[in-house]
C-alpha positions as CSV (number, residue, x, y, z in Angstrom):
1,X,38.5,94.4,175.0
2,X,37.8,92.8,171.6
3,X,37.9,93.3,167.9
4,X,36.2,94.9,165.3
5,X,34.4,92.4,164.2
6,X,32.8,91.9,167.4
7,X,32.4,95.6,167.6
8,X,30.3,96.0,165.2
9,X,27.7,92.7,166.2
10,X,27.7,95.0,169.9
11,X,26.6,98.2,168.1
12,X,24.1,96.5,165.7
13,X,22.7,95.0,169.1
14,X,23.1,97.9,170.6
15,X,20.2,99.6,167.8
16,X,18.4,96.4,168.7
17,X,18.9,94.7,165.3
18,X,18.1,97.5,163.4
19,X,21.2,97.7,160.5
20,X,19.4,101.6,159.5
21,X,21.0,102.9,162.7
22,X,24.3,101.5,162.2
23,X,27.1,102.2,159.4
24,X,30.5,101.0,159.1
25,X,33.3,102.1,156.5
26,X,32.6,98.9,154.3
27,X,29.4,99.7,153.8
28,X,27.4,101.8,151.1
29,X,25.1,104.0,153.3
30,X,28.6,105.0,155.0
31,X,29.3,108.0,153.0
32,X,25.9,109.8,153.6
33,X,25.9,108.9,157.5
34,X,29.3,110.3,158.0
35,X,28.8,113.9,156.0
36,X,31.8,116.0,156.7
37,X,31.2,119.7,157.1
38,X,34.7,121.0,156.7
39,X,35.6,119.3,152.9
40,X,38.9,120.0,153.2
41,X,39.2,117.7,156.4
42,X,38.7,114.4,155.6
43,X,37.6,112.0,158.5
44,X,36.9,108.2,158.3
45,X,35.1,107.2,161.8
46,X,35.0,103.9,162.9
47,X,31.6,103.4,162.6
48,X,28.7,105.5,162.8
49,X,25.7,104.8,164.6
50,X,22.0,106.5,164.7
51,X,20.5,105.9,168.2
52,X,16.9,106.5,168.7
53,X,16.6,106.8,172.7
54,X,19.5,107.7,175.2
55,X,19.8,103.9,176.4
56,X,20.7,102.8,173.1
57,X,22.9,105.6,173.1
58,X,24.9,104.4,176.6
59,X,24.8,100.4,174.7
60,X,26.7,102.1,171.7
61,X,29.3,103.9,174.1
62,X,29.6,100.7,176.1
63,X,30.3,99.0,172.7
64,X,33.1,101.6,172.0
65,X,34.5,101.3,175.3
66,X,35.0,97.4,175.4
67,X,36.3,97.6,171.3
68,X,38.9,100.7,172.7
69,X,37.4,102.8,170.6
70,X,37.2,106.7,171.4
71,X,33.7,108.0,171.0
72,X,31.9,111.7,170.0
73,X,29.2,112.9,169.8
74,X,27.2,114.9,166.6
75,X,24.2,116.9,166.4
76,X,23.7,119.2,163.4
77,X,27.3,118.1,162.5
78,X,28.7,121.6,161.8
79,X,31.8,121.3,163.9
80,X,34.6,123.2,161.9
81,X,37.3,120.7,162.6
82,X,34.7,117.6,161.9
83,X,35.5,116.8,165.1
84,X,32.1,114.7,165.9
85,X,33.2,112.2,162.9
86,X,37.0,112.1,163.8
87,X,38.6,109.1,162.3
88,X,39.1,106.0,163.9
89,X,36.3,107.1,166.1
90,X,32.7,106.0,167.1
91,X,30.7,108.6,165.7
92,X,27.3,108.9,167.3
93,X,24.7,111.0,165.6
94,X,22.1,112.5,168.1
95,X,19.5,113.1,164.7
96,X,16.8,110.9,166.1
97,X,16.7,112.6,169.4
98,X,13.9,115.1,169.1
99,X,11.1,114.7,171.1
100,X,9.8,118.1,172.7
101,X,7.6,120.2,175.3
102,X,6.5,122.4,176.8
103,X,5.9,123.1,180.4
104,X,2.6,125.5,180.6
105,X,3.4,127.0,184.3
106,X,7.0,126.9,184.2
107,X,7.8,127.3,180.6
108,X,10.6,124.7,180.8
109,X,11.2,122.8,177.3
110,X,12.6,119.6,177.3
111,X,14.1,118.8,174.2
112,X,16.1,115.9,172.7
113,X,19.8,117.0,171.7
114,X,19.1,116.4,167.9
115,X,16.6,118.6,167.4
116,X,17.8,121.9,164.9
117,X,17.9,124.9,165.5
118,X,15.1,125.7,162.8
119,X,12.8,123.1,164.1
120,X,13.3,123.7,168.0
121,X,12.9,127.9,167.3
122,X,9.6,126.8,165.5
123,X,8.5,124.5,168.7
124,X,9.1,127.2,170.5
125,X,7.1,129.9,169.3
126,X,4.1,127.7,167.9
127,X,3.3,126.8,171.5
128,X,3.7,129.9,173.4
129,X,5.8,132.0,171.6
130,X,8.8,131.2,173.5
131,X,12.1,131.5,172.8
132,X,15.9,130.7,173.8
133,X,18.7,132.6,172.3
134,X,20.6,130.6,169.4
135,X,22.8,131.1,166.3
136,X,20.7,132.7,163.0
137,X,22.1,129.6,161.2
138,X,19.1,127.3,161.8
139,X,20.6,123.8,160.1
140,X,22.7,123.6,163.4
141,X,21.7,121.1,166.1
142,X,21.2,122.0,169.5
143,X,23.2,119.4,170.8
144,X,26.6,121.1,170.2
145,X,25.0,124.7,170.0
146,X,24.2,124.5,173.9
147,X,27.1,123.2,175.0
148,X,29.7,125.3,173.8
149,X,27.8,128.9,174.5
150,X,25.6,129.7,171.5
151,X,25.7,132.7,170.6
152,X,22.7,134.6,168.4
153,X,20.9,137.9,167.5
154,X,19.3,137.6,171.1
155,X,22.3,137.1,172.8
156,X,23.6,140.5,174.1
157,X,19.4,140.5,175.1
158,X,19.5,137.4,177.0
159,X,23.0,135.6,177.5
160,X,24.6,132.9,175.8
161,X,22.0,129.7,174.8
162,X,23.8,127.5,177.9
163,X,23.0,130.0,180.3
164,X,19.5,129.0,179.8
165,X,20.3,124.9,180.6
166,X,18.4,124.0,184.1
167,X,19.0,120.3,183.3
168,X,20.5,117.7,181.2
169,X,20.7,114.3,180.6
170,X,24.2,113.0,179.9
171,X,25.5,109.7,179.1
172,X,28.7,109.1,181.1
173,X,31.6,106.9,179.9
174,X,30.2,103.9,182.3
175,X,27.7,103.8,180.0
176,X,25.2,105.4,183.3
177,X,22.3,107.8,182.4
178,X,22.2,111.0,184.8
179,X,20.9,113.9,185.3
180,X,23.0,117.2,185.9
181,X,21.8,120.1,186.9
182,X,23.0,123.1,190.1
183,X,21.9,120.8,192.6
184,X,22.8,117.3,191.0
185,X,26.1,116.4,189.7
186,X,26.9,119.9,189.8
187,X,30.5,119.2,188.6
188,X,29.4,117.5,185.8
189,X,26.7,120.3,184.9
190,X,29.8,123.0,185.1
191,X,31.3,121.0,182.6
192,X,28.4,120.2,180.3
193,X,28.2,123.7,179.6
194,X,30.8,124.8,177.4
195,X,32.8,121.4,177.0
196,X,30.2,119.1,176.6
197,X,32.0,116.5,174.2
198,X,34.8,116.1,176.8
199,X,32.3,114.8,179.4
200,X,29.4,112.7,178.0
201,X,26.9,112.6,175.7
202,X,24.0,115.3,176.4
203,X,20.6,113.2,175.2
204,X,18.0,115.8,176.6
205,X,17.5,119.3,177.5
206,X,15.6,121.0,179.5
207,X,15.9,124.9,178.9
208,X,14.3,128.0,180.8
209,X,12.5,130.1,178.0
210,X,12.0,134.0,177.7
211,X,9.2,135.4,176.1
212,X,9.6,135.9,172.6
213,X,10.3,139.3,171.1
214,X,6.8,140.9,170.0
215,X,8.3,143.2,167.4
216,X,11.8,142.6,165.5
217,X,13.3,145.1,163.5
218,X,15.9,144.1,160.9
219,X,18.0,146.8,159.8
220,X,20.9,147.5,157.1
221,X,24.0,149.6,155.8
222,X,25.6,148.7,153.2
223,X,28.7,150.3,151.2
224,X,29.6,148.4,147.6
225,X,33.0,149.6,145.8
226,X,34.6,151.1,149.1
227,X,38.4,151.4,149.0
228,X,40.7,150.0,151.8
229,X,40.8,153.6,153.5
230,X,37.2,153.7,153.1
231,X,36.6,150.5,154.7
232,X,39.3,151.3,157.8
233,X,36.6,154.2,158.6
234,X,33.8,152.0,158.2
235,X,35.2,149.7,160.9
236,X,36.8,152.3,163.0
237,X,33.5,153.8,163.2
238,X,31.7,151.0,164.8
239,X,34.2,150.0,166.9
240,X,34.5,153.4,168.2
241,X,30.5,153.1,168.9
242,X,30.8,149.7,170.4
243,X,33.6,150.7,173.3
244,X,31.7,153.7,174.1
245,X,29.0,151.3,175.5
246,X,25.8,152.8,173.2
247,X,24.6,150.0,172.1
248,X,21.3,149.1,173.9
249,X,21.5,145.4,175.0
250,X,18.4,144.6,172.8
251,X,20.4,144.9,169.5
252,X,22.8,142.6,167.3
253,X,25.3,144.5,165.3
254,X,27.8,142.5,162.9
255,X,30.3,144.1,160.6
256,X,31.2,142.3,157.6
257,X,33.7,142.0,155.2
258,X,33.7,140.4,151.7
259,X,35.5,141.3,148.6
260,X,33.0,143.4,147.2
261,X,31.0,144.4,149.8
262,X,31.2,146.1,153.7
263,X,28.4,146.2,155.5
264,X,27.1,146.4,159.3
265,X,23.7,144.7,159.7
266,X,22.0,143.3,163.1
267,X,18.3,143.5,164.9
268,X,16.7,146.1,167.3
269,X,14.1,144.4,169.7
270,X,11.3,146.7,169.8
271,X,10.3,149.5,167.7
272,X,11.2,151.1,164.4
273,X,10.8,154.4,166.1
274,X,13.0,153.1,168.7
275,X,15.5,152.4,166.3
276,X,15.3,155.2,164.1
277,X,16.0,157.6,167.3
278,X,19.5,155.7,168.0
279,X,20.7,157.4,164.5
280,X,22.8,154.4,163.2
281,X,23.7,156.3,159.9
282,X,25.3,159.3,162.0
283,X,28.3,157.2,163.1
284,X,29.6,156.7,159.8
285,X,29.1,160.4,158.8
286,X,32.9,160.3,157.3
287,X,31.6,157.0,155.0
288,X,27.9,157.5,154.3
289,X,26.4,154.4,153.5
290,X,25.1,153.9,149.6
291,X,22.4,151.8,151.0
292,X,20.3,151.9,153.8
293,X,17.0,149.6,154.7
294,X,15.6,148.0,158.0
295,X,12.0,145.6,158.0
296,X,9.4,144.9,161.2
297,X,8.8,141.5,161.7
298,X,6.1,141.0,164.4
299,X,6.4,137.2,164.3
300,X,9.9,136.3,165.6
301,X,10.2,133.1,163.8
302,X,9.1,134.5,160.3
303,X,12.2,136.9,161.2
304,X,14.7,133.7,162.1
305,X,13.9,132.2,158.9
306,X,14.6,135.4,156.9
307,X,18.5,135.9,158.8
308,X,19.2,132.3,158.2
309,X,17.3,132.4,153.9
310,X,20.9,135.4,154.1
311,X,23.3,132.7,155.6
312,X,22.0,130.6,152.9
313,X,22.5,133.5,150.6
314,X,25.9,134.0,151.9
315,X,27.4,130.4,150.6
316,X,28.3,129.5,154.0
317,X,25.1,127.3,155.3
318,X,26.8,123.8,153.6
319,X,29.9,121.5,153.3
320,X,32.6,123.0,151.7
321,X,35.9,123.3,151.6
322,X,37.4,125.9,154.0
323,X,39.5,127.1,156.8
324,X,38.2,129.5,159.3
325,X,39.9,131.4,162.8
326,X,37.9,133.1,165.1
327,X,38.8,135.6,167.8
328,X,37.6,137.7,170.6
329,X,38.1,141.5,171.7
330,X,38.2,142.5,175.2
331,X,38.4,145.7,176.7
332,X,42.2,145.7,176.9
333,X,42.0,144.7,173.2
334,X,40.3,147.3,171.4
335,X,42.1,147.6,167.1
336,X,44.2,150.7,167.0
337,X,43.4,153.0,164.3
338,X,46.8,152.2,162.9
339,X,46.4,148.2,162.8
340,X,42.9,149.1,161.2
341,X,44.3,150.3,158.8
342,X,47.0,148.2,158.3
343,X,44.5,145.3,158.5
344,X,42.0,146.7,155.5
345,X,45.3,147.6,153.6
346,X,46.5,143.8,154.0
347,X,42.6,142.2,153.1
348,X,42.9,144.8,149.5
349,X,46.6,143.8,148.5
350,X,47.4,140.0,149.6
351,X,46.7,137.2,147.4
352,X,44.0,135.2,149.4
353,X,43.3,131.7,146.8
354,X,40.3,131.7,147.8
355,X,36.7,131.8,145.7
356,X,35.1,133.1,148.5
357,X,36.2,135.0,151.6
358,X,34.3,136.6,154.5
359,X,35.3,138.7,157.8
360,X,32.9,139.4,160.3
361,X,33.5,141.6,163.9
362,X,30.1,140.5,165.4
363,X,28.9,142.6,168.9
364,X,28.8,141.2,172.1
365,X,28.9,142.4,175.6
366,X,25.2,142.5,177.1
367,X,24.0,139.5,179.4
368,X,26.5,137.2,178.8
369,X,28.1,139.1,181.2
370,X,25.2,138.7,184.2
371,X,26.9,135.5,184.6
372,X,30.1,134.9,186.2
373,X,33.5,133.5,184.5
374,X,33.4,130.3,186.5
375,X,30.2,129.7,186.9
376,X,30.4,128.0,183.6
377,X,32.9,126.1,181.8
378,X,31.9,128.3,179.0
379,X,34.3,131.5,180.5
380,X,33.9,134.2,178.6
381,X,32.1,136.5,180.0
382,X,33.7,139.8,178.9
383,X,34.1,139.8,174.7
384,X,33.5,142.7,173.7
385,X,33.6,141.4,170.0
386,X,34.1,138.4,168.2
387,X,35.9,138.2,164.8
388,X,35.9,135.2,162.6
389,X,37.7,135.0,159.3
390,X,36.6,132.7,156.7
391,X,38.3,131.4,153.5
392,X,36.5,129.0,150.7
393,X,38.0,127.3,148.2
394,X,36.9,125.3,144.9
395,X,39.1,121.7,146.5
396,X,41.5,121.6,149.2
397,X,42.7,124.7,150.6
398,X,46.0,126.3,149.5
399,X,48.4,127.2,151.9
400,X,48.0,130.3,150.2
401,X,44.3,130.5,152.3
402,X,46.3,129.4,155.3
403,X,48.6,132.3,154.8
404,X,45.8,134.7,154.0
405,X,44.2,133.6,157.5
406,X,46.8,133.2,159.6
407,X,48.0,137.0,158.4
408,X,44.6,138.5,159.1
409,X,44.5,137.4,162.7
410,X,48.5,139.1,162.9
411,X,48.0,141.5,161.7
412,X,44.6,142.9,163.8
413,X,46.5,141.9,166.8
414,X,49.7,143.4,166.3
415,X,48.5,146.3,168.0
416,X,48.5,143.8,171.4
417,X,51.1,141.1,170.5
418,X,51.0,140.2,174.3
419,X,47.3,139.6,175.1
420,X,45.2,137.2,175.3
421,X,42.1,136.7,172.9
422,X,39.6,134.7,173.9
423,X,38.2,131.9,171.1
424,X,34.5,130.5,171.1
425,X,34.6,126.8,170.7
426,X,32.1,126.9,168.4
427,X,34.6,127.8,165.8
428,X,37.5,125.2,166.5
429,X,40.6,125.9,164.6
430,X,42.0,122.4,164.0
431,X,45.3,123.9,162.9
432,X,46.0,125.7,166.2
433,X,48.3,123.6,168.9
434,X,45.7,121.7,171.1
435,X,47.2,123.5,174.4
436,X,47.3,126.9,173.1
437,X,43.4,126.1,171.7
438,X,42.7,124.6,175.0
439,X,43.3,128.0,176.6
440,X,41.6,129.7,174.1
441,X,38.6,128.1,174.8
442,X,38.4,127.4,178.6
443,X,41.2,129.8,179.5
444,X,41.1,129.4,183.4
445,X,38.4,127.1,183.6
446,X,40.7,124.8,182.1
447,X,42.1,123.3,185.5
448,X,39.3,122.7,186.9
449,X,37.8,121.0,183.9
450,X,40.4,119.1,184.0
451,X,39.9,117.9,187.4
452,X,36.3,116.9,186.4
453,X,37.4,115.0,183.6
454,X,39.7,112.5,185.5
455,X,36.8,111.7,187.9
456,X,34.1,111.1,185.3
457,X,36.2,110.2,182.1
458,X,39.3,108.8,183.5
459,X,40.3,107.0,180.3
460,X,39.4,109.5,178.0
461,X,36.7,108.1,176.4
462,X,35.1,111.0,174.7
463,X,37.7,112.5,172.9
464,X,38.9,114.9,169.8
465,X,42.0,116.6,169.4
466,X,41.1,119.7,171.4
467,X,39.2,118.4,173.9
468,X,39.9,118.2,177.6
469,X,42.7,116.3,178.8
470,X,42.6,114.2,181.8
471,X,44.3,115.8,185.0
């Protein structure tokens, strides 16, 4: 072990001399590499460095591990709990890492772990039109995306975006590059996919693609001005719709929630006459909608860019300050109509302190559940829903937004105190006790994660404070 001083001479060598790749706290180019995406969290990494090829990336880990340092990995850097820039950590961003291709027989892509989700769906469907299911927000990298599920308007159609990894290549804590797929390092290919960070560094994909969706219909419902009762029959309404199993696996549906606004919104895979005959506004025959609209897109990338132009839209593409929770609904755990109410009654009369706030029940179900609960580390393979609350505030949040959180999620599960919702670790809560998160995540995948941790990360190398413990 040595110093920090020496540290950072072994990462500059590590980028082979070059001082662009490399930024430490003292330095002025500092503030721009690090980037937090959660404001309110602020995060002071050791150092941050920029690798351009998966060996310099194992020289930068062995760096880490000589100084002691803990090491994680960033991508897009949109980790809720900043967790790829955690302080006193070696931060290593994977934004140089984007070569890709495309196999013509197999349709295999192999693509680097820093590529976005905007640039790799573009790769995709400019030389084939391939696709992979991902997230609608396109400024998120792939590297983190993949590996804790990824979940998109494709993904009740074709399964989380990890269940279409055939092979990766990971940087282990020995600083060794390797390849991980079913039939090598199998252990360590479990693992990759769906607690990644906990395990390595993941410099390379390469995916199985689907054909991409000829004709994309984008569809609306909108209600403006709707009252708390209102809203309860909104929601009541599409959950009702969503246990009763109609909902064709070739559709995204998400209800959402803002102050002034309700709305349920998604994409049908195929035909507006196809969509037209499932009768969406029928179900909501006790709350017409004041607005309804749907557009073809026969090229699906023109169609990805317009669903993430309403992220954008949204104000929640970029840093800010905020605090988010996110939970899942089984079938055990479907919202009484009573906690439905209770829950639209609570989001009308508590003080939030917020300047912006969003709710949003988003479908699942589909193909992620082709795949069994342990065939991944990724378990959940039965969500019927996923519901993630979202404050935004002006400077640090208030314990006020906390409060206004941390009452929403109560409250909606007050009708099933006992039970166990799932979380997606794509939305961290860094609030939440690490073991109880843990859980949350990995649920009873966790043992044997652990397991794999203490025989390829027995000193805990790659860590954050969530991630998987050493057995």
């Amino acid at each position: 072990m040595y110093g920090l001083g020496t540290f950072s001479q072994c990462l500059l060598a590590a980028m082979q001399g070059n001082s662009t790749l490399v930024a430490f706290p003292s330095q002025q180019n500092y503030t721009d590499a690090v980037e937090p995406y959660n404001l309110d969290i602020p995060v002071v990494p050791a150092a941050v460095v920029l690798p351009t090829t998966a060996a310099q990336v194992a020289a930068a880990v062995s760096c880490a591990v000589r100084a002691g340092v803990k090491v994680q990995p960033r991508s897009g850097g949109h980790n809720y709990g900043n967790y790829g820039s955690s302080t006193g950590e070696l931060s290593i961003h994977l934004d140089n890492l984007k070569a890709f291709s495309l196999d013509a027989s197999t349709f295999q892509a192999t693509v680097g772990a820093g590529m976005l989700l905007e640039e790799l769906n573009g790769d995709l469907y400019s030389s084939g039109r391939r696709s992979i299911p991902h997230g609608i927000s396109l400024n998120i990298g792939i590297g983190g995306h993949a590996t804790v599920g990824g979940v998109g308007a494709t993904t009740r159609m074709s399964g989380y975006t990890l269940d279409h990894i055939v092979e990766v290549e990971v940087v282990l804590a020995n600083s060794s590059i390797v390849r991980a797929s079913e039939t090598q390092h199998p252990d360590l290919f479990f693992a990759i996919r769906g607690a990644a960070a906990s395990f390595g560094i993941v410099t390379e994909f390469v995916f199985r693609t689907d054909p991409a969706p000829p004709s994309t219909v984008s569809y609306f419902l909108g209600w403006t001005a709707a009252n708390s009762s209102t809203r309860a029959k909104i929601f009541k309404a599409w959950q009702g719709w969503v246990y009763q199993g109609d909902a064709p696996w070739q559709m995204s549906s998400t209800l959402s929630v803002n102050p002034g606004y309700i709305s349920v919104s998604g994409a049908y895979f195929g035909t507006q006459a196809e969509l037209d005959a499932l009768d969406l506004e029928s179900l909501f025959s006790t709350a017409p909608p004041d607005s309804v609209s749907s557009e073809v897109y026969t090229d699906y990338n023109v169609a990805s860019v317009a669903w993430y132009e309403q992220i954008i839209q949204s104000g929640l593409a970029y840093p800010a300050y905020f605090y988010a929770k996110c939970i899942a609904f089984e079938a055990d755990t479907e919202v009484p109509g009573d906690v439905a109410d209770n829950f639209f009654d609570y989001l009308e009369t508590t003080t939030n302190g917020t300047q912006l706030w969003a709710v949003n029940f988003e479908l699942l179900g589909g193909a992620i559940g082709n795949t069994a609960s342990n065939a991944t580390a990724m378990p959940h393979r039965d969500m019927t829903f996923v519901m993630l609350t979202y404050g935004q505030t002006s400077g640090r949040v208030s314990d006020t937004t906390f409060e206004f959180l941390d009452g929403m999620n109560t409250v909606i599960t007050s009708g099933h105190p006992a039970s166990y919702y799932p979380q997606y670790a794509g939305y961290v809560d860094p609030r939440e006790n690490s073991d109880s998160a843990r859980v949350g995540y990995w649920g009873s995948n966790l043992d044997r994660l652990k397991d794999i941790k203490a025989s390829v990360d027995p000193h805990d190398v790659f860590h954050n404070q969530q991630s998987v413990p050493v057995a």
